[in-house]
N, C-alpha and C positions, 0 to 999 in steps of 0.2 A: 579505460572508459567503463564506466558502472552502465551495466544492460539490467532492464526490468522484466518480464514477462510473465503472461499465465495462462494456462489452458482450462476450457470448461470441463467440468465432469459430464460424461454420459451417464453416468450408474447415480448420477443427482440431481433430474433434471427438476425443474420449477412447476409448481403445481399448474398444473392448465388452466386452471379458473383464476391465475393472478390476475388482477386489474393492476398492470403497472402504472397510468396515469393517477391510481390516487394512493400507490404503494407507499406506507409509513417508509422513515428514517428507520425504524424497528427492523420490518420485514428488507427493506435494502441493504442493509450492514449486516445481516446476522441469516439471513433468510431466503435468499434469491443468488443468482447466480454462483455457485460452489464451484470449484476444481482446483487446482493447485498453481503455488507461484514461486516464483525463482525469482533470485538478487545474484546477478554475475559479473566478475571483474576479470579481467584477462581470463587465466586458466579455471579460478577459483568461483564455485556456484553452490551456492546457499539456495534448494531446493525442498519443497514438500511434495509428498507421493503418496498423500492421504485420501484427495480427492474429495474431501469437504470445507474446503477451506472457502469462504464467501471472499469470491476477488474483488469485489466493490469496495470490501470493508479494509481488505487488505490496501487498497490504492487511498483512500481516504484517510485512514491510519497513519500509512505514512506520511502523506502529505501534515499530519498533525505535526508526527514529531519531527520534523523535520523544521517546520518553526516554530518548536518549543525548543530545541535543543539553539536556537538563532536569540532566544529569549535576554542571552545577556548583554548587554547597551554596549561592548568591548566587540563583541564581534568575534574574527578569524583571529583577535590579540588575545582573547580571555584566555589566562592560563588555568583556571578553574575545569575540572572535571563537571560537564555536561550527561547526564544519563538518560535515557527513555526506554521501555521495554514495550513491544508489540506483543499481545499476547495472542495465541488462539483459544478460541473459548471450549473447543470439544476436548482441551489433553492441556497438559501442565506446560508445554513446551513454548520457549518465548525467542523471538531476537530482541537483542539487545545491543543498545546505539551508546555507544560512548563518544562524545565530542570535546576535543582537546585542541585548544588554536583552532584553526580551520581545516581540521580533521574529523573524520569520523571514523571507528572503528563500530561493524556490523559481526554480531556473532549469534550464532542458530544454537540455541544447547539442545539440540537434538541430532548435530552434527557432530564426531569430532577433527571438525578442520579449524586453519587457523583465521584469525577474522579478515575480512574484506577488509581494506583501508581505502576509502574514498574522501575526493575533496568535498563538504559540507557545499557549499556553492552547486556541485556538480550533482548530490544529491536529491537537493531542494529542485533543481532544475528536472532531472530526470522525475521525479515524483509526482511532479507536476505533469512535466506529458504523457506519463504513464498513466495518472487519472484519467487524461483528458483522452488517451487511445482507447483505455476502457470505456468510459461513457458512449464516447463514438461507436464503440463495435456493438455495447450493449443496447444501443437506441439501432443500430444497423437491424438488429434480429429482435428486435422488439420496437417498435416506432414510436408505439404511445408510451414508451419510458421517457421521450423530448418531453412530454405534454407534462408529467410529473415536478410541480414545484421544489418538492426537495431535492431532486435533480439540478434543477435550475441552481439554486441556494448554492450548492457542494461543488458545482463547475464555476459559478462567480467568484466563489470564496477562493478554489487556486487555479487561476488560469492560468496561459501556461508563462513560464518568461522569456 
């Protein structure tokens, strides 16, 4: 079972004068809430320990590729090699999603382990309520981040399944 998580940085915390109700898509993805995030399967954990990583952008992200990699009309049958890369924007370091059949193969090149293989179905799913835990905790310690439309927008577009 593929586990999601992230913890906030203290050493990065969000300027006090944000107004999250009218917070850009700009300042959410790249700007506001930082600290690090893990992808874990059984034994096996694809972690960062940077502590600027923006976990909104990371939850949102995935949720992208994960149905772009869904993109081809064949589905869990396509034998075609499927690819997407998540990238972080402060350092060259990427994961990278390889889907084959209704597999995915997840690997960190800032690791060297060997890649996660999760079922594609399983990771769509987890993606999904990993957003939707994030937005929950992050509307929890901020309240006027519910009142923010691009909020709204980014929870409609993947709820959960």
């Amino acid at each position: 079972m593929i586990e999601l998580g992230y913890s906030l940085s203290l050493r990065i915390p969000d300027p006090p004068q944000t107004d999250y109700r009218t917070a850009s898509v700009q300042a959410l993805r790249h700007d506001l809430f930082c600290g690090d995030v893990y992808v874990a399967e059984d034994e096996l954990e694809l972690s960062t320990a940077w502590g600027w990583v923006p976990v909104l952008d990371f939850a949102w992200a995935l949720c992208d590729i994960t149905e772009r990699l869904d993109e081809d009309p064949r589905g869990s049958r396509a034998a075609a090699l499927r690819t997407a890369d998540l990238d972080f924007t402060q350092n060259t370091e990427l994961l990278r999603f390889a889907r084959r059949f209704g597999h995915v193969e997840i690997t960190a090149t800032w690791l060297d382990e060997p890649p996660l293989v999760v079922r594609h179905q399983e990771l769509r799913r987890e993606a999904r309520d990993f957003l939707q835990d994030v937005l929950a905790d992050l509307t929890d310690l901020h309240p006027e981040l519910a009142d923010n439309p691009n909020v709204w927008v980014v929870a409609g577009r993947y709820p959960r399944i």
